[in-house]
Backbone as CSV, one residue per row, in Angstrom:
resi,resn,N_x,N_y,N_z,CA_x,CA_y,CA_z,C_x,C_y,C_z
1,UNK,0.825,-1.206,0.000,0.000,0.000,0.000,0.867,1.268,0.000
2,UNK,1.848,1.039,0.739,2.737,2.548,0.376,3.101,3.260,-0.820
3,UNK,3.360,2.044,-1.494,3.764,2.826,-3.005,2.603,3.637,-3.786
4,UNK,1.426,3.424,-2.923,0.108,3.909,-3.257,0.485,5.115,-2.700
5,UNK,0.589,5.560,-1.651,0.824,6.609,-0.956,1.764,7.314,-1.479
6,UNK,2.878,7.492,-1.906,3.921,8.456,-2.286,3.304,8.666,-3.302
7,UNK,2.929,8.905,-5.015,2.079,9.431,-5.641,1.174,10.237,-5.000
8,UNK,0.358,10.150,-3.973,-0.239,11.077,-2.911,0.115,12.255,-2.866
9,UNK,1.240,11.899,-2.394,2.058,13.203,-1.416,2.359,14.294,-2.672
10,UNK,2.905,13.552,-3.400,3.332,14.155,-4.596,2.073,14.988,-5.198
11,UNK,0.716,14.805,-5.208,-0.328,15.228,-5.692,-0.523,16.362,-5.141
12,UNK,-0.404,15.822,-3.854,-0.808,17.336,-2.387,0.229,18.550,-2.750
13,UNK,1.238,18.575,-3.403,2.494,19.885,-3.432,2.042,20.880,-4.601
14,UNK,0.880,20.056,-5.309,0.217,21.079,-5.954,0.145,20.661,-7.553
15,UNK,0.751,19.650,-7.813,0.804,18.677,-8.878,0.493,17.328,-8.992
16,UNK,0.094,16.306,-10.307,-0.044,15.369,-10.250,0.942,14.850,-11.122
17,UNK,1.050,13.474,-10.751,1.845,12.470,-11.820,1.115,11.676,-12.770
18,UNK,0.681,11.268,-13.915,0.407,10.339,-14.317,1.704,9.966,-15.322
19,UNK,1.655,9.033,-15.353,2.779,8.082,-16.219,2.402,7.944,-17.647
20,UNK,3.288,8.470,-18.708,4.559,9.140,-18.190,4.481,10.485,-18.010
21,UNK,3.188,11.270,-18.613,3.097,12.611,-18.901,2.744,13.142,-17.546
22,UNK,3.121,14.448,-17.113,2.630,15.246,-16.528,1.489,15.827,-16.146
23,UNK,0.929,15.957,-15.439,-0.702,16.061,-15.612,-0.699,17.682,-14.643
24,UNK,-0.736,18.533,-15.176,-1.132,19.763,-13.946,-2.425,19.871,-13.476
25,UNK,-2.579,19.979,-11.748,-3.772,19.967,-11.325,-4.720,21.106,-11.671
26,UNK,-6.017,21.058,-11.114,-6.447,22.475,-11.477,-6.669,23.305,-12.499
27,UNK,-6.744,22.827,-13.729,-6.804,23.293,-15.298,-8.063,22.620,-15.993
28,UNK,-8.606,23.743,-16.646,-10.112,23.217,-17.240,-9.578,22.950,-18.824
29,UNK,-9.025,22.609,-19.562,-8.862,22.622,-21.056,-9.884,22.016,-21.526
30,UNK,-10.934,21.693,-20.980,-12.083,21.660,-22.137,-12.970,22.576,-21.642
31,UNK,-12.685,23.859,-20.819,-13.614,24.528,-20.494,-12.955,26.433,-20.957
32,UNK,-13.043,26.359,-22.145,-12.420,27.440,-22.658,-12.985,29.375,-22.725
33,UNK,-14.066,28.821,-21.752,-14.600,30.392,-21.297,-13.718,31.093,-19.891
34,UNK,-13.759,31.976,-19.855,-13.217,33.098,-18.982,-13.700,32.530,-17.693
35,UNK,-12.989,32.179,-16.188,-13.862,32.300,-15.138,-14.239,33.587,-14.688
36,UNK,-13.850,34.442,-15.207,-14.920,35.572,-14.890,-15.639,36.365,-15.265
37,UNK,-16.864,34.960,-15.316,-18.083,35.258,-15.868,-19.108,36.491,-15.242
38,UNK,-19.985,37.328,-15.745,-20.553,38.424,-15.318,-21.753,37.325,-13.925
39,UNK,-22.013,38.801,-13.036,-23.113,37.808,-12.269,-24.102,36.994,-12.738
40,UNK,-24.630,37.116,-13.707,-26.007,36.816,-14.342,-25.371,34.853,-15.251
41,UNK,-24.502,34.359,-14.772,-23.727,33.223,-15.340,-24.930,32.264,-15.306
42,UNK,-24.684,31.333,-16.050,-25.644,30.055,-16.435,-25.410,29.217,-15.424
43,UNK,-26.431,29.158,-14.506,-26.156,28.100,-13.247,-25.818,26.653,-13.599
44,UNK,-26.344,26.277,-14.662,-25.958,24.817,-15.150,-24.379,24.269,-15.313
45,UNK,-23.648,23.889,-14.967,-22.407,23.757,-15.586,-21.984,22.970,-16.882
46,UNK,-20.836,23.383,-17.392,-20.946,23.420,-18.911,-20.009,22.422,-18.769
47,UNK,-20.167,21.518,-19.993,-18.981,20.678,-20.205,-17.253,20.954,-19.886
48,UNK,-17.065,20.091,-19.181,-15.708,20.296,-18.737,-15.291,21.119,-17.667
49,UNK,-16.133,22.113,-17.283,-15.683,23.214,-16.292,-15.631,22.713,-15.121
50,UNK,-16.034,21.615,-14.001,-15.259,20.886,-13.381,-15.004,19.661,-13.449
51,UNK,-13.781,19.625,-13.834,-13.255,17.904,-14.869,-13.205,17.002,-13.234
52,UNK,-12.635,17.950,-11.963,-12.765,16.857,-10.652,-13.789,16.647,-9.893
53,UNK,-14.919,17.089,-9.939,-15.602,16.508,-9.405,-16.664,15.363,-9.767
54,UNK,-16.844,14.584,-8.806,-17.445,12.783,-9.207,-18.624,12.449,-8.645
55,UNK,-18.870,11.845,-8.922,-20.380,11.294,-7.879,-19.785,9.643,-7.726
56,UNK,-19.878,9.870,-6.308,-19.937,8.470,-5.485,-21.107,7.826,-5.343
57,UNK,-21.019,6.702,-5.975,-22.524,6.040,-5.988,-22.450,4.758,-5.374
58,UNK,-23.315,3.937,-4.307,-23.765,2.923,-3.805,-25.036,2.621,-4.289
59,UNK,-24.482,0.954,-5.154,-25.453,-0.131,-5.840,-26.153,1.035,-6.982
60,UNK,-25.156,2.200,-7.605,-25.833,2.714,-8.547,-26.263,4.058,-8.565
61,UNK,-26.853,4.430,-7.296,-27.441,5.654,-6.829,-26.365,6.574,-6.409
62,UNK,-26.586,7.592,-6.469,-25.963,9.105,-5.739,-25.890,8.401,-4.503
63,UNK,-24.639,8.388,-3.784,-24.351,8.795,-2.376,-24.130,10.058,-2.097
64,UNK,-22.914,10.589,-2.605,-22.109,11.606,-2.141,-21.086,12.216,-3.563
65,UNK,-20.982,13.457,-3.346,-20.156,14.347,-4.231,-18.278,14.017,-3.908
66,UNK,-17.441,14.257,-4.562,-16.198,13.825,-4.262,-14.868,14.238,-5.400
67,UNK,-13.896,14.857,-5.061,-13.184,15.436,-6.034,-11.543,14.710,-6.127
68,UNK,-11.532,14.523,-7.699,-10.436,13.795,-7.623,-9.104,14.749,-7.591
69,UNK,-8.307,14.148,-6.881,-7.121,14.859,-6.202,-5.532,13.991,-6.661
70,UNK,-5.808,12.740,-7.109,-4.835,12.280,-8.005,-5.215,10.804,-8.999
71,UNK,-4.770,10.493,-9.523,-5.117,9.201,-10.100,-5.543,7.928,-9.898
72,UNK,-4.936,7.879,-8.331,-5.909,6.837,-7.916,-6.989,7.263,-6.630
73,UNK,-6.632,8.549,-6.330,-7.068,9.105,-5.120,-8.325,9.936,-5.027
74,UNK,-9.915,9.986,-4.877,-10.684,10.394,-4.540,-11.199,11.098,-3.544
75,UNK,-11.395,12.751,-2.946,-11.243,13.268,-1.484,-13.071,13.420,-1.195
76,UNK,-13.179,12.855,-0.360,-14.802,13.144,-0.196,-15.687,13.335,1.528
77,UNK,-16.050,13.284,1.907,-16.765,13.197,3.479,-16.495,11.716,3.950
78,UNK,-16.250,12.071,5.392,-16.446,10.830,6.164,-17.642,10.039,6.342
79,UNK,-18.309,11.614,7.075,-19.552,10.731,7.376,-20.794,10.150,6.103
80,UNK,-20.270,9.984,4.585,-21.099,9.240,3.635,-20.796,7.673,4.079
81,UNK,-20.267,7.251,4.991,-20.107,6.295,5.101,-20.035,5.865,6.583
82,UNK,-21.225,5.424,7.181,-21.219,5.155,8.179,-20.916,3.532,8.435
83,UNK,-20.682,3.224,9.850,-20.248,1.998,10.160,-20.947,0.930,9.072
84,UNK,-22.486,1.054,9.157,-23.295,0.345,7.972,-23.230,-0.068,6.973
85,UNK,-22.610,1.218,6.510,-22.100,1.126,4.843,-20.663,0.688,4.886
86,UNK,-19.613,0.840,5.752,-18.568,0.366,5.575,-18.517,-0.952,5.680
87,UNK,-19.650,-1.825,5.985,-19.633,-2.938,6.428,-19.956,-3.709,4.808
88,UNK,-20.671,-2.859,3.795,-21.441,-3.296,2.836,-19.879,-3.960,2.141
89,UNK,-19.968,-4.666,0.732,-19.088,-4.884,0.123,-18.463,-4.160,-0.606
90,UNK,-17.410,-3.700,-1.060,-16.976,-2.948,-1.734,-17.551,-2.442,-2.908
91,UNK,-17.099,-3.613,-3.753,-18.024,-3.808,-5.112,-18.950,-2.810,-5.257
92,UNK,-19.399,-2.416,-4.419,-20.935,-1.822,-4.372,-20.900,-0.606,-4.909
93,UNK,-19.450,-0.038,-4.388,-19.122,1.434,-4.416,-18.584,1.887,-5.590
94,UNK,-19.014,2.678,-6.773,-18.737,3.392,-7.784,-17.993,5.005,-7.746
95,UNK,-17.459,5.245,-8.670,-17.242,6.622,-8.941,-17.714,7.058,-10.419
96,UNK,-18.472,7.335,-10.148,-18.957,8.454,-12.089,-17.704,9.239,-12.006
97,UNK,-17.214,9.649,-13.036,-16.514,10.816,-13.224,-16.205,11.226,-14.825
98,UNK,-15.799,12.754,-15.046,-15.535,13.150,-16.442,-16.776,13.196,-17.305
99,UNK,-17.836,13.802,-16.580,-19.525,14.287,-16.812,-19.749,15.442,-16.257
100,UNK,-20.849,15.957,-16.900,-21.662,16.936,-15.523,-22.962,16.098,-15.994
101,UNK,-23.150,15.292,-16.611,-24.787,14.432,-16.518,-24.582,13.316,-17.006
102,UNK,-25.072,12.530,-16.189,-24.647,10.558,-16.185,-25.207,9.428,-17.521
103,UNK,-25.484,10.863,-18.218,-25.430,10.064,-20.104,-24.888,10.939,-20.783
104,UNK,-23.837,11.484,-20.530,-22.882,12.192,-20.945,-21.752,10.518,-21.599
105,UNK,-21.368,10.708,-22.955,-20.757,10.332,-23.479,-19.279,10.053,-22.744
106,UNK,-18.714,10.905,-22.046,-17.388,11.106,-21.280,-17.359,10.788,-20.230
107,UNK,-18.500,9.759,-19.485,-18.661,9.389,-18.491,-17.699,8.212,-18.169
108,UNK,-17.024,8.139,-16.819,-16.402,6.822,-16.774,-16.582,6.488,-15.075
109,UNK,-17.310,5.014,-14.896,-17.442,4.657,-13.613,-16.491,3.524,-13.808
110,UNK,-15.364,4.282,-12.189,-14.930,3.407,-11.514,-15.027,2.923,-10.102
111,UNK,-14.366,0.947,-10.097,-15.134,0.926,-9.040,-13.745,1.347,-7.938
112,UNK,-14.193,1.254,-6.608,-13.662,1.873,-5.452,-12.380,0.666,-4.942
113,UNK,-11.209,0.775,-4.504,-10.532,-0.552,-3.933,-10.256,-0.589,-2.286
114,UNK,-10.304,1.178,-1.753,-10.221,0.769,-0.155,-10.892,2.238,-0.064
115,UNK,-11.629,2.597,1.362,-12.003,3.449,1.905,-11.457,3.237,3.126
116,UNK,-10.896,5.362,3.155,-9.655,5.672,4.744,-10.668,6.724,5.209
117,UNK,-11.025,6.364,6.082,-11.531,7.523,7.181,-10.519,7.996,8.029
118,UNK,-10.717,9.339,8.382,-10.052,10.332,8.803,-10.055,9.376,10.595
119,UNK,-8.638,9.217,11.261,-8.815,8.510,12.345,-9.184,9.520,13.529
120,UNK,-9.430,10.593,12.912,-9.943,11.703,14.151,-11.333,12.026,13.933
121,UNK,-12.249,11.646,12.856,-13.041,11.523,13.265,-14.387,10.630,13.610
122,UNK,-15.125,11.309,14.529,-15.817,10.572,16.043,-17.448,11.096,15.510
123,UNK,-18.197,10.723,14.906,-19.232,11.306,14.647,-20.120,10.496,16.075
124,UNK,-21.175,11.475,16.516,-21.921,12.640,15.541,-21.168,14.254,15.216
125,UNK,-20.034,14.548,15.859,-19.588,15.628,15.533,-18.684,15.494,14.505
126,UNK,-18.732,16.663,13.396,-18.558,16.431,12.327,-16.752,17.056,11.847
127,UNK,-16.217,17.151,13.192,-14.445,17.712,13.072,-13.775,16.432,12.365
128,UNK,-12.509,16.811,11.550,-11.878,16.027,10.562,-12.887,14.716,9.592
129,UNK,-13.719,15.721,9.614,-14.847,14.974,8.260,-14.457,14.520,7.207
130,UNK,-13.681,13.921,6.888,-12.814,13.537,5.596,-12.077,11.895,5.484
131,UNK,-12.834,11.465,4.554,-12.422,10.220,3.926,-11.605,10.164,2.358
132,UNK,-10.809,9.224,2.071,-9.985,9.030,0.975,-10.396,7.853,0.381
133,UNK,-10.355,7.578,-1.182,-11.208,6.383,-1.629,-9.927,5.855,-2.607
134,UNK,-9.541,5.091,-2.342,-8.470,4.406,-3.039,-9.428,3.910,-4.884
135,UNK,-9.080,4.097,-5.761,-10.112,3.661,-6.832,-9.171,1.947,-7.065
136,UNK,-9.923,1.347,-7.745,-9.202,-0.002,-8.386,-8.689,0.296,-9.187
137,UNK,-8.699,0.852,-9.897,-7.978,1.228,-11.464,-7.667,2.925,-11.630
138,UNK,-6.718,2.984,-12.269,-5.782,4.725,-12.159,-6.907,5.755,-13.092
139,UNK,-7.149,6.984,-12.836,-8.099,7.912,-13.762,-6.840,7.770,-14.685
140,UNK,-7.615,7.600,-16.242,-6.382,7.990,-17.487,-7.290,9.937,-17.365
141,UNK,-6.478,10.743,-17.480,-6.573,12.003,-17.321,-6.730,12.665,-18.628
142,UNK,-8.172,12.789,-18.461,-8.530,13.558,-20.022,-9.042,15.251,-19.999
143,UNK,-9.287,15.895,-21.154,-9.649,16.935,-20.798,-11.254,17.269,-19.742
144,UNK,-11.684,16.106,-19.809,-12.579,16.114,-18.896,-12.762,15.567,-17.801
145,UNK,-11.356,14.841,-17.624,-11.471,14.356,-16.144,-9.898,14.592,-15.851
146,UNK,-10.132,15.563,-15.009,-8.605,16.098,-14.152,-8.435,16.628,-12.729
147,UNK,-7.005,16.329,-12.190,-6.771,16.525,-10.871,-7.531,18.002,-10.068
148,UNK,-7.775,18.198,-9.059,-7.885,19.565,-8.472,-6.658,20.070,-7.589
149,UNK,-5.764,20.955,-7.398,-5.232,21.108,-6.392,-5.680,21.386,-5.151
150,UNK,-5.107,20.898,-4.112,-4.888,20.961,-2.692,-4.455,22.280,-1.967
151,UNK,-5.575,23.343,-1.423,-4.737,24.580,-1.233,-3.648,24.117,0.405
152,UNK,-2.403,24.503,0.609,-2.030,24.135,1.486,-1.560,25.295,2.567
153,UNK,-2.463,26.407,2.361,-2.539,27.184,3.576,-3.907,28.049,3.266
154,UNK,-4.703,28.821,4.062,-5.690,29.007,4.062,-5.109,30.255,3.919
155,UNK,-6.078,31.300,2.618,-5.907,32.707,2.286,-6.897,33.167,1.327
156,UNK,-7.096,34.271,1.414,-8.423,34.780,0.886,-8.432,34.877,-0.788
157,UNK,-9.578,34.391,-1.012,-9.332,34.302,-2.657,-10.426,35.083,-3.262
158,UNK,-10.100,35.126,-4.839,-11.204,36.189,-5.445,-12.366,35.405,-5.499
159,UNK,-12.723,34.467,-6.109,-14.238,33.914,-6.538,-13.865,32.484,-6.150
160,UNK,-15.191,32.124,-5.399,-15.010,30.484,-5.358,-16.603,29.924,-5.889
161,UNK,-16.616,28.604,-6.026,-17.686,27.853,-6.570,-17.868,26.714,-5.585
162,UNK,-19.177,26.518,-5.267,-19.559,24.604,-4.812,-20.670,24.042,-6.446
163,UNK,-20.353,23.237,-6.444,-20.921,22.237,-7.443,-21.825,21.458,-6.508
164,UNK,-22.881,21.102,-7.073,-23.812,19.818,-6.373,-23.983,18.794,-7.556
165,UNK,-24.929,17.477,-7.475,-25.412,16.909,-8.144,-27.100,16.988,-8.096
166,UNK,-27.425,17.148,-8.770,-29.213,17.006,-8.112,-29.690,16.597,-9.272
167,UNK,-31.549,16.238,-9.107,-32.155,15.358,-9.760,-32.504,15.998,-10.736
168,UNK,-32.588,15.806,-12.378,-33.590,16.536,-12.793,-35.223,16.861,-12.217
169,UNK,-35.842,15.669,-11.248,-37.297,16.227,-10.617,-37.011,17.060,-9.479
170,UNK,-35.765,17.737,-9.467,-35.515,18.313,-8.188,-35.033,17.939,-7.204
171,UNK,-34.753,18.771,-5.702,-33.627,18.460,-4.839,-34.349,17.256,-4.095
172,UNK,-33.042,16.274,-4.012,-33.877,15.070,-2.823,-34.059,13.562,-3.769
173,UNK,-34.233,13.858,-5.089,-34.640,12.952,-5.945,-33.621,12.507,-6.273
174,UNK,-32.365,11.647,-5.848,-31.381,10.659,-6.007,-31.433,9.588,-6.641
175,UNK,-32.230,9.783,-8.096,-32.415,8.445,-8.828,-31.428,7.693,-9.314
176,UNK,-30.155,8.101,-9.506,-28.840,7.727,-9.718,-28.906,7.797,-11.560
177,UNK,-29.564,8.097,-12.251,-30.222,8.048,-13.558,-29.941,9.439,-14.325
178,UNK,-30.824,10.125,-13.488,-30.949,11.760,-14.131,-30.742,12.632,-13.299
179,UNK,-29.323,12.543,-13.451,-28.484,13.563,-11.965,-27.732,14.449,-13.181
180,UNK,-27.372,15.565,-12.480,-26.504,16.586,-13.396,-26.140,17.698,-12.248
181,UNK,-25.068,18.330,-12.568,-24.491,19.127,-12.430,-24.568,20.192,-11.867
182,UNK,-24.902,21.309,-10.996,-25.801,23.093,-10.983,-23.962,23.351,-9.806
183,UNK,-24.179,24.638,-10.030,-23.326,25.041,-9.511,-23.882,26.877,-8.797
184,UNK,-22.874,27.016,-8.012,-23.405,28.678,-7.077,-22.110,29.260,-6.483
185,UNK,-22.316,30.209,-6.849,-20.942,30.933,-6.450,-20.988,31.612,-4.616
186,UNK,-19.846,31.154,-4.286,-19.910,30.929,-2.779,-18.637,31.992,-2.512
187,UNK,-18.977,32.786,-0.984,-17.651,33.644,-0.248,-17.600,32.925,1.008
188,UNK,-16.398,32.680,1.403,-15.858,32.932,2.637,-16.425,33.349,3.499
189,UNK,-17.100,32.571,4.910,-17.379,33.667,6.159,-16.132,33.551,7.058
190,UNK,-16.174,35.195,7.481,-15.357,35.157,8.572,-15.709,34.225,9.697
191,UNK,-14.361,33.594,10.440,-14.795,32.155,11.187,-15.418,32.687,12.251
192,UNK,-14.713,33.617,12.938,-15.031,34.455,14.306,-16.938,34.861,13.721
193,UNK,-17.502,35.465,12.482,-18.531,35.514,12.337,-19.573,34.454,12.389
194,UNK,-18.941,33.571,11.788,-19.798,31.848,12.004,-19.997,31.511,12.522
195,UNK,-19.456,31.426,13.786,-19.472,31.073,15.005,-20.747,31.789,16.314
196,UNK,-20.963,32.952,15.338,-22.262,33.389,16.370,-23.650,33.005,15.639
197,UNK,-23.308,31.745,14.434,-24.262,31.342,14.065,-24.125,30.088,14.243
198,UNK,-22.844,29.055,14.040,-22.795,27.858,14.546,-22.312,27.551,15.671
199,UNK,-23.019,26.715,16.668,-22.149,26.066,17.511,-21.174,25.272,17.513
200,UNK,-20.292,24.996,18.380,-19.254,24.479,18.166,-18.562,23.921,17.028
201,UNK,-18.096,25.234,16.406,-17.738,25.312,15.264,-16.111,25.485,15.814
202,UNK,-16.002,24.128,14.686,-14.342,23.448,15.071,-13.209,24.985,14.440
203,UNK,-11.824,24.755,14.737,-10.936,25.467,13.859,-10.345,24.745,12.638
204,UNK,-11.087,23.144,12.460,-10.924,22.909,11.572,-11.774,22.886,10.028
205,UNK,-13.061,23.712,10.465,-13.837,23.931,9.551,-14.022,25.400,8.928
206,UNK,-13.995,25.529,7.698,-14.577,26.608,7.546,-16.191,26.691,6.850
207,UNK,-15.906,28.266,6.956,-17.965,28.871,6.492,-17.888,29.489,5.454
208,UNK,-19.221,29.395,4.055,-19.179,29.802,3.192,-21.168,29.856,2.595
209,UNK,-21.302,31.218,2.269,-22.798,31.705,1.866,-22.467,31.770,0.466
210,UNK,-23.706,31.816,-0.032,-23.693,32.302,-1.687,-23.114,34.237,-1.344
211,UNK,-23.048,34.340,-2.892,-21.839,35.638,-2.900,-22.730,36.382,-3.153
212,UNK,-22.980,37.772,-2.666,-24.137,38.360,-2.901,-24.406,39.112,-4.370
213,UNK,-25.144,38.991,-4.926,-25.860,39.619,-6.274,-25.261,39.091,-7.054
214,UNK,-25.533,37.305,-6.596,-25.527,36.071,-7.677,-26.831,35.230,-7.686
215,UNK,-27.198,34.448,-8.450,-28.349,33.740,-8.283,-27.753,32.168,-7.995
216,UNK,-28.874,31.411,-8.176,-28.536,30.005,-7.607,-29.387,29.831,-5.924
217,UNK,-29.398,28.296,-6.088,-29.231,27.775,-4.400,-28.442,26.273,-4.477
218,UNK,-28.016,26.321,-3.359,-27.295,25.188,-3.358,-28.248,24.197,-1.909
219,UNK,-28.346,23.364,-2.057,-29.117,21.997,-0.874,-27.966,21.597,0.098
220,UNK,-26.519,21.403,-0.472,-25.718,20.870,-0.048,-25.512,19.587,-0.118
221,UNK,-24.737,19.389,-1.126,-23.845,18.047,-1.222,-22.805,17.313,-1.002
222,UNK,-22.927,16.560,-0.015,-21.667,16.121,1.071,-21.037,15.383,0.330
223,UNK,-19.782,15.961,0.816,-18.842,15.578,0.046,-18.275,16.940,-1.293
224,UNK,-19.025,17.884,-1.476,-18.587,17.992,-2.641,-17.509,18.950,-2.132
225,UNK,-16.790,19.607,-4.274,-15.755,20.728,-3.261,-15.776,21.866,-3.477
226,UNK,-14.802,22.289,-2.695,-15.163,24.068,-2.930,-14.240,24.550,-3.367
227,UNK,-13.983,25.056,-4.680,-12.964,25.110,-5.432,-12.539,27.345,-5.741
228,UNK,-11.535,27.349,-5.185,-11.475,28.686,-5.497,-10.169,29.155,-6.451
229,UNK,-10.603,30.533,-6.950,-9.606,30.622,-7.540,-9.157,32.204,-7.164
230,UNK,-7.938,32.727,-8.123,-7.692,34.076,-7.681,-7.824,34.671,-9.370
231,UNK,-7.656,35.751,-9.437,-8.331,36.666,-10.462,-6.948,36.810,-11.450
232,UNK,-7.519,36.661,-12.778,-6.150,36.272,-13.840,-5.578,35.440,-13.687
233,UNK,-6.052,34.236,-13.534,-5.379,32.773,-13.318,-6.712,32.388,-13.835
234,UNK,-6.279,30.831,-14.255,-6.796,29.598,-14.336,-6.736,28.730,-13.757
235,UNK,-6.059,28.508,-12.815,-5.811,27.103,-11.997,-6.606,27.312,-10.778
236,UNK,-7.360,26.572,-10.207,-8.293,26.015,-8.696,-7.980,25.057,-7.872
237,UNK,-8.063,25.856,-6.505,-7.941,24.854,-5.199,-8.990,24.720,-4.909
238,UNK,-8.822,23.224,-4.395,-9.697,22.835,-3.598,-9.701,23.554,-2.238
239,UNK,-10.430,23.759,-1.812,-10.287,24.911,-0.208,-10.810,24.053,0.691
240,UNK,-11.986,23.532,0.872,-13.109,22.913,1.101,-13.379,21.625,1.349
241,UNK,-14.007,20.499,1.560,-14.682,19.592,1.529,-16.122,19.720,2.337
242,UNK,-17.482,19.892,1.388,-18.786,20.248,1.844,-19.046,19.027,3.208
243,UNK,-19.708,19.799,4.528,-19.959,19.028,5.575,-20.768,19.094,5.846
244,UNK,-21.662,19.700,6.252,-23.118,20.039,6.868,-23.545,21.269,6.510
245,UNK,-24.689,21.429,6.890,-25.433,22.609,7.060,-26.596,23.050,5.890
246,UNK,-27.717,23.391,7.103,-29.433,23.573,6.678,-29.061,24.242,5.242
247,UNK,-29.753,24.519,4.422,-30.243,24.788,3.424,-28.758,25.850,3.008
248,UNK,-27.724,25.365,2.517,-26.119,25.615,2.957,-26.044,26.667,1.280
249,UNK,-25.402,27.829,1.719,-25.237,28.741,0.655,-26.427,29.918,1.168
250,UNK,-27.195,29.894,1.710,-28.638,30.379,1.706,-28.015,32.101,2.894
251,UNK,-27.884,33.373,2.268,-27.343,34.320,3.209,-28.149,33.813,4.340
252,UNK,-27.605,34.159,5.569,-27.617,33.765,6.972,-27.441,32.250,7.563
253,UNK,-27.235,31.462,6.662,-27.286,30.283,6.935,-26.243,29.203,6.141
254,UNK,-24.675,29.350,6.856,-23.784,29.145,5.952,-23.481,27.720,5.870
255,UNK,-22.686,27.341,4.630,-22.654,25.976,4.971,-20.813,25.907,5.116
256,UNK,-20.592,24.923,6.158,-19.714,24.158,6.849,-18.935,23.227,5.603
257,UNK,-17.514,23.195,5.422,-16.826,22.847,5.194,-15.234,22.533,5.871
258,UNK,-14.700,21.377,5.648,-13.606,20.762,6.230,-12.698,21.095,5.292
259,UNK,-11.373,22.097,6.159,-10.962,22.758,5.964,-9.285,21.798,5.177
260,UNK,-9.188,22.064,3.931,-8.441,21.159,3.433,-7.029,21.537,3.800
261,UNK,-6.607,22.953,3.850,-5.487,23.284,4.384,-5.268,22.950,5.579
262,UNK,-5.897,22.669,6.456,-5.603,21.697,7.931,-5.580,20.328,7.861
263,UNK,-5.805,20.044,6.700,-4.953,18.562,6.760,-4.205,17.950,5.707
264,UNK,-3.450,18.887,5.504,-2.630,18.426,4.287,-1.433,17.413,4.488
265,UNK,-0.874,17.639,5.977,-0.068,16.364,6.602,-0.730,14.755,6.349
266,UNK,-2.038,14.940,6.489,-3.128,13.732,6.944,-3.215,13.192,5.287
């Protein structure tokens, strides 16, 4: 299993390896519009514009949202997998990826070979919320399915995004069939501010609302990520991993994310 692991590490410094070519994380090349799109942007997401994020599916269906971070490596929530489900068989567990809708031509499900939960966390509280999904077989890295980088210190950025999956009949409807893509542009809450809205709100999480005089809503999809970027660039960190929270994006009511720059050792 180690030799699994060093490719890892190597992913986390802000790059990926695939053999033999180089793969840079964080690059949309099949998504050749400007990210800075005017407010009024097409909530739908467009082919290619996030090549890492996946849908984790059990026996078929939507579980959980999840962003690939290297070739064999998948970053997603802990708690999609409770004792229950870890007990289920592997087999069971899929990854869609290199879509934003699951009859998308560029679709490729793979299946899963080990799931690592974070050994710190203790649910029901939701601190070091973060699991790693070993895949059976390596992503071949296409323009539509590519690494995200790992931000490895926490700092304020120009525009960030969460992606969900939801049903075409709407939120809740997990048919595993007619799922697609929506996306909402999300800011930063100050933590010290969050905190007089969440309780025991860890220092390993951060808070994030929709950005004001944007449209969209987001439900919240665990697991997914929160990808930011800075202004005149193209490349995106992952900041994020989505954790909880009521009707998450919604002003006054932020949603909770596990803070990826606090565990970049892990």
């Amino acid at each position: 299993m180690f030799w699994l692991l060093i490719p890892l590490l190597v992913a986390l410094k802000g790059h990926a390896q695939d053999n033999p070519d180089k793969v840079q994380c964080g690059y949309r090349p099949a998504f050749l519009k400007s990210i800075w799109l005017p407010f009024q942007e097409l909530l739908e997401v467009q082919n290619g514009e996030f090549p890492w994020q996946v849908s984790i599916q059990l026996s078929g269906k939507h579980l959980c949202a999840g962003s690939i971070i290297h070739r064999w490596w998948v970053l997603t929530a802990a708690h999609c997998f409770p004792r229950t489900l870890l007990e289920t068989a592997l087999t069971d567990f899929t990854v869609i990826m290199g879509t934003r809708v699951y009859s998308n031509i560029h679709a490729e499900r793979k299946h899963v070979q080990k799931i690592i939960i974070h050994q710190d966390y203790k649910p029901p509280l939701f601190d070091s919320d973060l699991a790693l999904l070993l895949l059976a077989t390596p992503v071949n890295f296409t323009n539509f399915k590519m690494p995200i980088c790992l931000q490895e210190r926490e700092r304020i950025w120009d525009r960030c995004w969460m992606a969900e999956w939801v049903s075409v009949h709407g939120y809740g409807h997990y048919d595993g069939l007619n799922m697609h893509l929506k996306k909402l542009r999300v800011v930063q809450v100050d933590w010290k501010e969050c905190l007089k809205r969440v309780k025991e709100l860890s220092k390993n999480m951060i808070c994030a609302w929709q950005e004001p005089g944007t449209n969209g809503k987001c439900q919240g999809d665990s697991g997914a990520p929160m990808v930011c970027s800075m202004r005149g660039t193209q490349r995106f960190f992952q900041v994020g991993v989505f954790s909880w929270g009521i009707r998450s994006g919604t002003r006054g009511r932020p949603g909770l994310f596990v803070s990826v720059a606090q565990f970049i050792p892990w």
